[in-house]
N, CA, C and O atoms as CSV, one atom per row, in Angstrom:
chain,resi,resn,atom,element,x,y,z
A,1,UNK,N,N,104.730,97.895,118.761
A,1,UNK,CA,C,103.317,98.171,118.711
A,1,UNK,C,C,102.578,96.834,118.751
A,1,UNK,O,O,102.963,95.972,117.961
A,2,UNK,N,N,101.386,96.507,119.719
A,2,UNK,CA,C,100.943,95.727,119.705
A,2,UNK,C,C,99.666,95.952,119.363
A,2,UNK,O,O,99.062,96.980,119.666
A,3,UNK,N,N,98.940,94.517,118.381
A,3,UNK,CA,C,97.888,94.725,117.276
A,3,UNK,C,C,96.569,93.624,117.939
A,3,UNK,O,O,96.656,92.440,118.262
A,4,UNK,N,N,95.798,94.227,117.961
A,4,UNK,CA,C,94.443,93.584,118.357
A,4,UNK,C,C,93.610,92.832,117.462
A,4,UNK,O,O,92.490,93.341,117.426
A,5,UNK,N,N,93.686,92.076,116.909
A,5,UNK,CA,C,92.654,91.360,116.261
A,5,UNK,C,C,91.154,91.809,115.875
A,5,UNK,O,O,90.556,92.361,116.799
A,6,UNK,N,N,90.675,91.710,115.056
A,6,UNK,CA,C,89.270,91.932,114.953
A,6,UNK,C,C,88.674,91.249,114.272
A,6,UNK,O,O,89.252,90.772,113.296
A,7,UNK,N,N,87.335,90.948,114.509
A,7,UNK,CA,C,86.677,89.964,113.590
A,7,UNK,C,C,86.503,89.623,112.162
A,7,UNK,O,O,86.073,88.647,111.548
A,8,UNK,N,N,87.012,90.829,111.842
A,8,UNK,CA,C,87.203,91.234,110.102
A,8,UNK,C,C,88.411,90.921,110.456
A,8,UNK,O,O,89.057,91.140,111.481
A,9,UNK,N,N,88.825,89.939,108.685
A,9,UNK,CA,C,89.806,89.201,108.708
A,9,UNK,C,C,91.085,90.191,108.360
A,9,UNK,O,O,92.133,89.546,108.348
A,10,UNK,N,N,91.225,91.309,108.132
A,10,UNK,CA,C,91.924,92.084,107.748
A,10,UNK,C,C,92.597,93.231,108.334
A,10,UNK,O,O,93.692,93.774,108.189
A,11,UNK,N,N,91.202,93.474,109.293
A,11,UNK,CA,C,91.353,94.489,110.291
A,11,UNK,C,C,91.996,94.636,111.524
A,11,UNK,O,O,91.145,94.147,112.267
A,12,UNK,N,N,92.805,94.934,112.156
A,12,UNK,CA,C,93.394,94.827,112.926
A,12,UNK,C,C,93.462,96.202,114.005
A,12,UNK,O,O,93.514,97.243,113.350
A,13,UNK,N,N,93.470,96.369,115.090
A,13,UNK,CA,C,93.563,97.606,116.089
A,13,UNK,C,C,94.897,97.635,116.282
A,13,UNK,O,O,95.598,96.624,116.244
A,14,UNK,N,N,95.449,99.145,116.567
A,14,UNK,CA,C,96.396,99.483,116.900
A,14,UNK,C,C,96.391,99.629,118.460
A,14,UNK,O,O,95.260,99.399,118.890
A,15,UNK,N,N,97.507,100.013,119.683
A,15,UNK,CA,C,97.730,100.300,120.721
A,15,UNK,C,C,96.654,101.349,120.897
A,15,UNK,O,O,96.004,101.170,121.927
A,16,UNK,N,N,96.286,102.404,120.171
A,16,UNK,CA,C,95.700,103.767,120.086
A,16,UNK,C,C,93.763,103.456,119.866
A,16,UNK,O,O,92.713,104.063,120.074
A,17,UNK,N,N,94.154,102.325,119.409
A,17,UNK,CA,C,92.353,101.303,118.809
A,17,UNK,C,C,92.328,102.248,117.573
A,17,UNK,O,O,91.216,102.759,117.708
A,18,UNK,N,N,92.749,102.675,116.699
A,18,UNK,CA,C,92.865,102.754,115.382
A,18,UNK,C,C,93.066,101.855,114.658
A,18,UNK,O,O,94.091,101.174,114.661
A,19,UNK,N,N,91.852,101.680,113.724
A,19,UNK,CA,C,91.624,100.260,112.596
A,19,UNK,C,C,92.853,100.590,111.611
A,19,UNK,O,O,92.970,101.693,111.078
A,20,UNK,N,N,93.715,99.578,111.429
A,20,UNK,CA,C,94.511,99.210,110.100
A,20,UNK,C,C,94.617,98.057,109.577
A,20,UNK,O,O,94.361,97.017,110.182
A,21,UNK,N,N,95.077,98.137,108.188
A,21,UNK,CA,C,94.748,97.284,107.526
A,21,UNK,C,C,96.460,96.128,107.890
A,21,UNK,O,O,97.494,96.652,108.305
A,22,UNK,N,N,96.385,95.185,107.715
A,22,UNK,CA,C,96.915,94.047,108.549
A,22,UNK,C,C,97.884,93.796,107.708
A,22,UNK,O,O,97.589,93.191,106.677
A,23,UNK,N,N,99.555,94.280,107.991
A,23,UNK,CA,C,100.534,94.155,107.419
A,23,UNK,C,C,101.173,95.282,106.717
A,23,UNK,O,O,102.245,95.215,106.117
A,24,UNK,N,N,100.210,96.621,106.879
A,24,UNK,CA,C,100.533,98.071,106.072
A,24,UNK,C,C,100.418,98.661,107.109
A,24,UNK,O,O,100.083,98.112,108.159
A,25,UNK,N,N,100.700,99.986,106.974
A,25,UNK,CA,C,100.626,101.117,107.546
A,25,UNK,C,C,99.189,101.891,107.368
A,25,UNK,O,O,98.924,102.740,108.219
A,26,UNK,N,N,98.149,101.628,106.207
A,26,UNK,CA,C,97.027,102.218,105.952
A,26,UNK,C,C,96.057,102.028,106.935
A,26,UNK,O,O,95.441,100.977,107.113
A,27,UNK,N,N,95.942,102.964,107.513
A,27,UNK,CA,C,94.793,103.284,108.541
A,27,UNK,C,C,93.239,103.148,107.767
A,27,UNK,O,O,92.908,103.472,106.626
A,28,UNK,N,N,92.660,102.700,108.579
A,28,UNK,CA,C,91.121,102.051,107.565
A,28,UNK,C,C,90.515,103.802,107.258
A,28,UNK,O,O,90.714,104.187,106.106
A,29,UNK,N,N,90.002,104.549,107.959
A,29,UNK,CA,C,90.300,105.928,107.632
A,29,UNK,C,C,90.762,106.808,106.623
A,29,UNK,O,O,90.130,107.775,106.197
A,30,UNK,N,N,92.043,106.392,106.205
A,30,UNK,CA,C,92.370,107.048,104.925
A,30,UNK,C,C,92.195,106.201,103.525
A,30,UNK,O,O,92.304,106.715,102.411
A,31,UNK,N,N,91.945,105.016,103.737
A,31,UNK,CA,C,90.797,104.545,102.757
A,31,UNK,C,C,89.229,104.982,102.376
A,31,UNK,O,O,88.697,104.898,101.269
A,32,UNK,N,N,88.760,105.378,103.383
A,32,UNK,CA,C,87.735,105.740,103.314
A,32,UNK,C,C,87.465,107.008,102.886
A,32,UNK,O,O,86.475,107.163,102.170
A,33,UNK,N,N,88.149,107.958,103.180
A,33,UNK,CA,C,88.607,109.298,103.075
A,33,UNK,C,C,89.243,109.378,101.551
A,33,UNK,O,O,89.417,110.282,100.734
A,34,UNK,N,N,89.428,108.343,101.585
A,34,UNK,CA,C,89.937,108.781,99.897
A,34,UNK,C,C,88.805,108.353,98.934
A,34,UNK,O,O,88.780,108.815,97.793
A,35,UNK,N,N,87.513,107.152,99.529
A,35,UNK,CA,C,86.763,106.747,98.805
A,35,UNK,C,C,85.947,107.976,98.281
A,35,UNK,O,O,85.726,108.231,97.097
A,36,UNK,N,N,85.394,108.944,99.758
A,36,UNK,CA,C,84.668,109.744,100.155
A,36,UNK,C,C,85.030,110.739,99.034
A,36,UNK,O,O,84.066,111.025,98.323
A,37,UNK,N,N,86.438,111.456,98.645
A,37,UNK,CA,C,87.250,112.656,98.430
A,37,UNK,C,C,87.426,111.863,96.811
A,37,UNK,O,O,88.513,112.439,96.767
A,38,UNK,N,N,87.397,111.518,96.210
A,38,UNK,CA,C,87.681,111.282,94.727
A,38,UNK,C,C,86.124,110.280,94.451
A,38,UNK,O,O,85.640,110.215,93.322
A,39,UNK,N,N,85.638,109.732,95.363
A,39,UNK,CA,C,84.742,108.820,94.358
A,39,UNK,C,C,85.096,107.589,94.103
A,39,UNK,O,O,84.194,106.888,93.643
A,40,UNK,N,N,86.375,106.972,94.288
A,40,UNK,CA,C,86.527,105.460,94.081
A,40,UNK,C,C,85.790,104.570,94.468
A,40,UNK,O,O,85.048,104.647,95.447
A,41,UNK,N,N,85.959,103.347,93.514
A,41,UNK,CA,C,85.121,102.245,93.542
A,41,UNK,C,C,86.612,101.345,94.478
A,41,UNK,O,O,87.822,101.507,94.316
A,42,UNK,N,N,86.095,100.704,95.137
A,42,UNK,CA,C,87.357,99.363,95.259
A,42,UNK,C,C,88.227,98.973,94.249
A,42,UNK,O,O,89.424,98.808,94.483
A,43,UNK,N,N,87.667,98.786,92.985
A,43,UNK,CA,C,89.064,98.371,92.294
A,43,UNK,C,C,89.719,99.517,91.934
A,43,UNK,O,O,90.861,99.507,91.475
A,44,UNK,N,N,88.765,100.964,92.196
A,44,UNK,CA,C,90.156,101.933,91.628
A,44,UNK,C,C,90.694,102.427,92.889
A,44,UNK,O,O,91.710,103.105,92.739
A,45,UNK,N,N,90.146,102.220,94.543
A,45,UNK,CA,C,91.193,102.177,95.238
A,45,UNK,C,C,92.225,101.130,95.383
A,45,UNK,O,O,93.270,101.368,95.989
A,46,UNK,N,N,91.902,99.653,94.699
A,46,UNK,CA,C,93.144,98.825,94.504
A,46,UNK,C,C,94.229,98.680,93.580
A,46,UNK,O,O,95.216,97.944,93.567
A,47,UNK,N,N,93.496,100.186,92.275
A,47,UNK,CA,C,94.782,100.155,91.253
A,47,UNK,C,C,95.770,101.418,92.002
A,47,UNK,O,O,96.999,101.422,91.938
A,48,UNK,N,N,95.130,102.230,92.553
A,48,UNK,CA,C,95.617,103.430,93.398
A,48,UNK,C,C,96.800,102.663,94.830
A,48,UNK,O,O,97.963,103.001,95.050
A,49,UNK,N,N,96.305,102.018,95.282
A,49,UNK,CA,C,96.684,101.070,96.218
A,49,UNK,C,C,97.399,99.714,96.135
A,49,UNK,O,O,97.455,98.851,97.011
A,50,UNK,N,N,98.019,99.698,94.707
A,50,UNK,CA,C,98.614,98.062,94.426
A,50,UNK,C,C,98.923,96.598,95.166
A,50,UNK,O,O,98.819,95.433,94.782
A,51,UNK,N,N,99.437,97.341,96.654
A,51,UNK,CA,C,99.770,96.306,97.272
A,51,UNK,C,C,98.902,95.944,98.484
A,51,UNK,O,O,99.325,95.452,99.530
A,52,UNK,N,N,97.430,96.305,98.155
A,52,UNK,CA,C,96.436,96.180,99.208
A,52,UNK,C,C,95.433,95.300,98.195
A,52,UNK,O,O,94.883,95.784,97.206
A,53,UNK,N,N,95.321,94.085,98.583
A,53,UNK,CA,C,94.281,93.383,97.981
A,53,UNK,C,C,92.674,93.886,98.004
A,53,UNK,O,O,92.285,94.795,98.739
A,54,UNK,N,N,91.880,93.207,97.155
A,54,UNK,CA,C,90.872,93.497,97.021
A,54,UNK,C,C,90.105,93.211,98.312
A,54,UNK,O,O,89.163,93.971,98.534
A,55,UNK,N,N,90.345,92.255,99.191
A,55,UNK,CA,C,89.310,91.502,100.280
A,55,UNK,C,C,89.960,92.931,101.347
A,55,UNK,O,O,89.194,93.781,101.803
A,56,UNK,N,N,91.261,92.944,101.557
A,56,UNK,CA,C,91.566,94.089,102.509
A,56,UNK,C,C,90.620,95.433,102.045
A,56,UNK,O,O,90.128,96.330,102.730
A,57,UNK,N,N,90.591,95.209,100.787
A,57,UNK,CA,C,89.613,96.959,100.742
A,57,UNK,C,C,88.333,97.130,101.201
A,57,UNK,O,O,87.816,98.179,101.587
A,58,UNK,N,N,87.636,95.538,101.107
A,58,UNK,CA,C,86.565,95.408,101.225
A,58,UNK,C,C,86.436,95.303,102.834
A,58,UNK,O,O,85.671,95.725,103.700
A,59,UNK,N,N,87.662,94.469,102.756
A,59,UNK,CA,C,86.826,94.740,105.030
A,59,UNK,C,C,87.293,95.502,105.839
A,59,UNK,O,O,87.276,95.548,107.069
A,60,UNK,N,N,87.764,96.170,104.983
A,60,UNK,CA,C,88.580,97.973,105.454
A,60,UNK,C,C,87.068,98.763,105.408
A,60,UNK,O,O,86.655,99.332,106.419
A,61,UNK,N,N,86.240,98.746,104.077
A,61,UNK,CA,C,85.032,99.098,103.981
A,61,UNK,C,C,83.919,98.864,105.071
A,61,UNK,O,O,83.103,99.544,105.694
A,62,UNK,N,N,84.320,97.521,104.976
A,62,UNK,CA,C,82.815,96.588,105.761
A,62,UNK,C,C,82.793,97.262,107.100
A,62,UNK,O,O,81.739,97.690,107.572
A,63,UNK,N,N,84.389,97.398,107.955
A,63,UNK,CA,C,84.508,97.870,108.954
A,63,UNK,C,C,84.145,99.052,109.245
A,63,UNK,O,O,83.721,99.263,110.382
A,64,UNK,N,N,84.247,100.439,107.995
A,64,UNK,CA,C,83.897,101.412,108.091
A,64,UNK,C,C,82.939,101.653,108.474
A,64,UNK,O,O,82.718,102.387,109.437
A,65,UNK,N,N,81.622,100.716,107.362
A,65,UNK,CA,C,80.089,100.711,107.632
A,65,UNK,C,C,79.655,100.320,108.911
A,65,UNK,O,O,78.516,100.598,109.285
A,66,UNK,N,N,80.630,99.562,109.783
A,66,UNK,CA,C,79.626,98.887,110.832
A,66,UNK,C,C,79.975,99.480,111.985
A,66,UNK,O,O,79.520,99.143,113.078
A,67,UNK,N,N,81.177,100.808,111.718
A,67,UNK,CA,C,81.483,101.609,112.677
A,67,UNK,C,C,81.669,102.588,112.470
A,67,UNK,O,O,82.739,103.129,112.750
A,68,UNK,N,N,80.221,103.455,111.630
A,68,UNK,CA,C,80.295,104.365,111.061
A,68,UNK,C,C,80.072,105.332,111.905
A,68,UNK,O,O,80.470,106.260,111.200
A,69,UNK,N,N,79.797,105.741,112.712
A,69,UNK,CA,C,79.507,106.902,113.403
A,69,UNK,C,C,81.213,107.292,114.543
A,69,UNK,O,O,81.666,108.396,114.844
A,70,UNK,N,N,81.631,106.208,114.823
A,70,UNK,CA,C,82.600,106.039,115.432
A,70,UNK,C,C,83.873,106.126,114.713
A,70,UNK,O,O,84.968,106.238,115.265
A,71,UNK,N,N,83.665,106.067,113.427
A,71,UNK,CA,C,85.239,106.644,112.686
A,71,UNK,C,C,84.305,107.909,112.210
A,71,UNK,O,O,85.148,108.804,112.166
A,72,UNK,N,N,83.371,108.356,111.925
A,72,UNK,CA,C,83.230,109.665,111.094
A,72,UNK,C,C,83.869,110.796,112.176
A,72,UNK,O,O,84.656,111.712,111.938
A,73,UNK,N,N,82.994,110.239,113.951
A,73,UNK,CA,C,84.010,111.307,114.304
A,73,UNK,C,C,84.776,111.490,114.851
A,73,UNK,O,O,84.892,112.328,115.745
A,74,UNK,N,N,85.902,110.357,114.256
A,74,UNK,CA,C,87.433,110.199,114.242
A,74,UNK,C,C,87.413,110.958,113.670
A,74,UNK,O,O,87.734,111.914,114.376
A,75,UNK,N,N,87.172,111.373,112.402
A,75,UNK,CA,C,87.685,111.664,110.957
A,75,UNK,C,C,87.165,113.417,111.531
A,75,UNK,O,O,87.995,114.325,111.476
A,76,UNK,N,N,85.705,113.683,112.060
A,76,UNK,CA,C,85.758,115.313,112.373
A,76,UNK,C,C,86.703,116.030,113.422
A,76,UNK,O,O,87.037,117.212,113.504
A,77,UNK,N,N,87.032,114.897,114.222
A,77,UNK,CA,C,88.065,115.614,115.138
A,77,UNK,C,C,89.711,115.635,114.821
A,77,UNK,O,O,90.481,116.395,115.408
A,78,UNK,N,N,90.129,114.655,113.771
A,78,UNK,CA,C,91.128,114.556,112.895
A,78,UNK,C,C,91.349,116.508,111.820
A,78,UNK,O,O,92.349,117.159,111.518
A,79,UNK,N,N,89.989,116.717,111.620
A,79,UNK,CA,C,89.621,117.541,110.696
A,79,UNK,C,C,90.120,118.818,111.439
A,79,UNK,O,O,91.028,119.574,111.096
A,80,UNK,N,N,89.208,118.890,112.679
A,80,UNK,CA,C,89.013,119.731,113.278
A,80,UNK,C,C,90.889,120.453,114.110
A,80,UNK,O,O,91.410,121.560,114.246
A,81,UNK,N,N,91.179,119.330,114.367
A,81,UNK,CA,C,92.844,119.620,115.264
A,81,UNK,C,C,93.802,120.632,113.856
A,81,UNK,O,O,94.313,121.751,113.814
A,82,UNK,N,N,93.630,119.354,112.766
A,82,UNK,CA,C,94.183,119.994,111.651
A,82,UNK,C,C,93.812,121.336,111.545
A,82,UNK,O,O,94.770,122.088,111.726
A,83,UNK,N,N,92.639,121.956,111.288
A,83,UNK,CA,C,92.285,123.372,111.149
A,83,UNK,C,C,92.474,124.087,111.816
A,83,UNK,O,O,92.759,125.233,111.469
A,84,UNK,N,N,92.356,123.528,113.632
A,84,UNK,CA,C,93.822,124.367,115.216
A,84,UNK,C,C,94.981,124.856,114.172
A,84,UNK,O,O,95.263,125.942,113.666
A,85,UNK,N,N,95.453,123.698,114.103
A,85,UNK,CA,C,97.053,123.580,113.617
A,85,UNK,C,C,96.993,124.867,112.756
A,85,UNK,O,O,97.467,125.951,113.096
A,86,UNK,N,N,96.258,124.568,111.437
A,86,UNK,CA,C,96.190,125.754,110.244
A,86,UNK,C,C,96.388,127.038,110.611
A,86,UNK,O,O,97.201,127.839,110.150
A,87,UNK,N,N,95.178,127.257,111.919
A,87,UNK,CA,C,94.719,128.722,112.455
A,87,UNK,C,C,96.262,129.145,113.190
A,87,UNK,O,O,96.740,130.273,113.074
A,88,UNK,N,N,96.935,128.018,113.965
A,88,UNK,CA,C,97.838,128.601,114.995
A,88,UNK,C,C,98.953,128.931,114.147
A,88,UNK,O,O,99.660,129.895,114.438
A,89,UNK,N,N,99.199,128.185,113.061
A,89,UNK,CA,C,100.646,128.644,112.264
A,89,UNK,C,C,101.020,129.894,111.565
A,89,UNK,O,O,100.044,130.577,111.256
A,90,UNK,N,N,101.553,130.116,111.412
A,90,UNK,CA,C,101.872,131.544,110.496
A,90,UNK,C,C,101.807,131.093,109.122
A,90,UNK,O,O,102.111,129.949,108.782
A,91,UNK,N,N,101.328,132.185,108.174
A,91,UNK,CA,C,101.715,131.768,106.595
A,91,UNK,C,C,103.399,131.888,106.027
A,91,UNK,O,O,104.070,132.863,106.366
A,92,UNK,N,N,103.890,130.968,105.280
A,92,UNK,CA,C,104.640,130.991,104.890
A,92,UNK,C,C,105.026,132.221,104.196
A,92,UNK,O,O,104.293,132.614,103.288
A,93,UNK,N,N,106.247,132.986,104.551
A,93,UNK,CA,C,106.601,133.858,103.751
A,93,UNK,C,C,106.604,134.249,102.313
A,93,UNK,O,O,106.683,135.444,102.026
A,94,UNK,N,N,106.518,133.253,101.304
A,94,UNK,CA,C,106.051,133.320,100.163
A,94,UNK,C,C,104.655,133.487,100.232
A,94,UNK,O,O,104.130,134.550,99.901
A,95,UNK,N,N,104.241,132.859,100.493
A,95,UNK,CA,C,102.204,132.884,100.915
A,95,UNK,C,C,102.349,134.775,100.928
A,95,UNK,O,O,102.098,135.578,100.028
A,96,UNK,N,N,102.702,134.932,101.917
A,96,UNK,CA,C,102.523,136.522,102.579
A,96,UNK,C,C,102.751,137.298,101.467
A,96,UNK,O,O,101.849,137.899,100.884
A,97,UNK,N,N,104.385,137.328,101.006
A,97,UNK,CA,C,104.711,138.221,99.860
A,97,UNK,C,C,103.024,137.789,98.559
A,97,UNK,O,O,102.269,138.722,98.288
A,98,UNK,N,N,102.844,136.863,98.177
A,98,UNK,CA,C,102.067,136.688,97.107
A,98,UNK,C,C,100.486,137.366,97.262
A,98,UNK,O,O,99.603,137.819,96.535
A,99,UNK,N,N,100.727,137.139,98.572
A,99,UNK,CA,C,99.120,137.676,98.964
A,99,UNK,C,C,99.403,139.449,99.040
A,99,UNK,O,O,98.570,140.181,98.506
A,100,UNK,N,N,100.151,139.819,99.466
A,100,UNK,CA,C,100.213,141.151,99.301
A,100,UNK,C,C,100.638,142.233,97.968
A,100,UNK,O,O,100.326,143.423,97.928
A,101,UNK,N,N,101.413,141.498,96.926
A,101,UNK,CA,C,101.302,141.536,95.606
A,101,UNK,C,C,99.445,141.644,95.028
A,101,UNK,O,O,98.924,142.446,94.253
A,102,UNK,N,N,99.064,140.901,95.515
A,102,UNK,CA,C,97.398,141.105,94.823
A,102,UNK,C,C,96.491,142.034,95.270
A,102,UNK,O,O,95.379,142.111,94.749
């Protein structure tokens, strides 16, 4: 996989131009998504996150803000495939039995 540089010192593009954070696997995205979905501050996504420094959270952030419209709808069409997926699968056989018990 080859990684693109970005002006944020942290940030880095993937082959796909998906922002990650530089040396992990964390997609800038599911930082954000987790800020969004619990409420974290940076340091409690860096106690949640141990081996992601504080400056990576922050220009994981910075990046978010300055390409906000352009990851949100990453993040709705991320949303949206997932809920395909949901609709096309069958429920798990336990699911079924439990739901028909009620």
């Amino acid at each position: 996989m080859s990684l693109v540089e970005t002006r944020y010192e942290h940030i880095v593009l993937d082959d796909a131009g998906v922002p990650r954070i530089v040396g992990t696997t964390m997609k800038v995205i599911e930082l954000v998504l987790e800020r969004s979905a619990y409420g974290w501050s940076p340091e409690e996504l860096h106690f949640q996150h141990p081996y992601l420094s504080l400056g990576q959270i922050h220009s994981a952030l910075a990046y978010y803000w300055d390409h906000q419209d352009e990851l949100d709808q990453d993040i709705a069409r991320r949303r949206e495939r997932a809920e395909e997926l949901r609709r096309m699968t069958p429920p798990a056989p336990l699911i079924a039995r439990l739901k028909a018990q009620s």
